[in-house]
N, C-alpha and C positions, 0 to 999 in steps of 0.2 A: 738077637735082633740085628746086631753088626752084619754078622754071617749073611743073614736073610736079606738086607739090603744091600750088600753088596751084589748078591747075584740078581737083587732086582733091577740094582744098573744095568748089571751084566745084558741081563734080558732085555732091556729097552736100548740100550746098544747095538744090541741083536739085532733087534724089529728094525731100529731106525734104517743101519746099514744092511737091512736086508732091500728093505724099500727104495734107499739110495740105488742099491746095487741093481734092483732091476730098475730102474728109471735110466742109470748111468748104462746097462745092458743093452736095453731099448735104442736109447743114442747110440752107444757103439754099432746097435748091428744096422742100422740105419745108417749109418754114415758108411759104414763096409758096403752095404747092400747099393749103396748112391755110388761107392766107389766101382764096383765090380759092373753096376750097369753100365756107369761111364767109359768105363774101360771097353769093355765089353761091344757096345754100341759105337764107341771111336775106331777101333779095330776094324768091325764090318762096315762101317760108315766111309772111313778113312781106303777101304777096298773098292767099293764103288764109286768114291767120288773118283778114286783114282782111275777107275778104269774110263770112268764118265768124261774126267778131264786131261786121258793120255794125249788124245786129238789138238783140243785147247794148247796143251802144253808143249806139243810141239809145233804149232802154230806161232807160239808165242816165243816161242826160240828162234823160230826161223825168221821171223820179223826182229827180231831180238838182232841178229844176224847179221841179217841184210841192214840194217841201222846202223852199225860199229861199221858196216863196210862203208855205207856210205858214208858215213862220218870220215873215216881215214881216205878213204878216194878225195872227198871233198877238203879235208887238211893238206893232204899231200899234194893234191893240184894247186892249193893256195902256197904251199911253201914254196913250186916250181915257178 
């Protein structure tokens, strides 16, 4: 009877963490699956916004630019 109850733990051990295991599976590949889309989608995403916002961004530099110039024109007049 010892014997016999032992591997009946055994076995409900078994089941428990099989159950666990696909629950805890489940979460894993979902959380991979969330990761790789994220990624995935940031990459193409991250391509076209870029291309979307090469204009923008050198827009924004050039104003960017012309700001530090004026700035120092305008300091440098004031120190004269």
């Amino acid at each position: 009877p010892i014997v016999e109850r032992k591997t009946h733990n055994y076995q409900v051990l078994w089941i428990q963490f099989k159950q666990v295991s696909k629950v805890m599976f489940r979460k894993i590949m979902l959380h991979v699956m969330l990761v790789i889309k994220v990624l995935f989608t940031a990459k193409y995403s991250e391509k076209i916004v870029a291309y979307e916002n090469e204009n923008a961004e050198t827009q924004a530099v050039k104003t960017l630019v012309l700001q530090v110039l004026r700035r120092s024109r305008s300091s440098s007049l004031q120190f004269m």
